[in-house]
C-alpha positions in Angstrom: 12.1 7.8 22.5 15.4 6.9 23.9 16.3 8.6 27.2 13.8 10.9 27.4 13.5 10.5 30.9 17.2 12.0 31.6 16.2 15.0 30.4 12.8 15.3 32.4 14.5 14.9 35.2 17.2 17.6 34.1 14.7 19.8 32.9 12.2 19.1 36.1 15.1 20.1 38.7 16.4 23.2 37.5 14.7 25.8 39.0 13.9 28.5 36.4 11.3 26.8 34.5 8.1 26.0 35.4 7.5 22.4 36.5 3.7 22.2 35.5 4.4 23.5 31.4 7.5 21.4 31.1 5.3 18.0 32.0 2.6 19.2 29.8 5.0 19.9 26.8 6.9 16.7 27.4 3.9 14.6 27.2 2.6 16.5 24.4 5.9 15.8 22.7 5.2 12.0 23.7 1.8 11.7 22.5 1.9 13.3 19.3 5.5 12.0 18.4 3.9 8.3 19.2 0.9 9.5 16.8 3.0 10.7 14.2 5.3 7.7 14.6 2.4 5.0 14.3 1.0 7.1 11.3 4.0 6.7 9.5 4.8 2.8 10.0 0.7 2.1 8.9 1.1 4.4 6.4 4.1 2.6 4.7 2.1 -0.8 5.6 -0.7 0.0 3.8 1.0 1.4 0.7 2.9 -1.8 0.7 -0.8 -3.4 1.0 -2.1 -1.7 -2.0 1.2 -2.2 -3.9 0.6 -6.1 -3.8 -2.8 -5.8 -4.7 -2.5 -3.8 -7.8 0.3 -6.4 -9.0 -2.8 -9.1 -8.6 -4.8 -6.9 -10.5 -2.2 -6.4 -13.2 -2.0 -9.8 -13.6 -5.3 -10.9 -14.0 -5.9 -8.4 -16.5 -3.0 -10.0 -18.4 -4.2 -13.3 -18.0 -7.9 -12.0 -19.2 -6.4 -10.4 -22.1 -4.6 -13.6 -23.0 -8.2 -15.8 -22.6 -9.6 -13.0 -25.1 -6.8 -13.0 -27.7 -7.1 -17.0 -27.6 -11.0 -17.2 -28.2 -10.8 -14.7 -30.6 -7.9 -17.0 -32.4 -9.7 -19.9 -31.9 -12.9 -18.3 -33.3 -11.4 -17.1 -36.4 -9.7 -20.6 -37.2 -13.2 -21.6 -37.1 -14.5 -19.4 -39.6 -12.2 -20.0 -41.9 -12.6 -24.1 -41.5 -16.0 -23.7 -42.4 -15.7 -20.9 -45.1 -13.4 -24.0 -46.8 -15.7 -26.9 -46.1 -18.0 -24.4 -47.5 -16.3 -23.5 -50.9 -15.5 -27.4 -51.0 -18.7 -28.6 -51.5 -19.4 -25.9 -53.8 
């Protein structure tokens, strides 16, 4: 978008083009190069967006996992002390 306007102006005073489709197509080329432009950088922001929140996701599961694994340890450690207080008093 840098010195665009030099070369409307070059373009505008030559003579053999048509003054009317050279302002159209130069403001088409603004507008849709803007759109494109502002699609890309949201684009990007959004993936980077998404990236963080799958890590947090990621990470939760792990921690979640972890909880399980633990309660699951801590579970069977207390089967087994009472499958000995059991066969003690027998």
């Amino acid at each position: 978008m840098e010195n665009w306007q030099t070369v409307l102006f070059v373009t505008m005073r030559n003579n053999n083009v048509n003054k009317f489709v050279t302002c159209i197509i130069y403001i088409s080329w603004i507008f849709i190069g803007n759109f494109i432009l502002l699609n890309l950088f949201l684009a990007i922001l959004l993936d980077s967006f998404l990236e963080e929140n799958d890590d947090e996701r990621d990470e939760h599961q792990i921690a979640e996992h972890k909880k399980q694994k633990r309660l699951r340890a801590f579970e069977k450690k207390k089967r087994k002390d009472a499958n000995t207080v059991y066969m003690s008093t027998n």
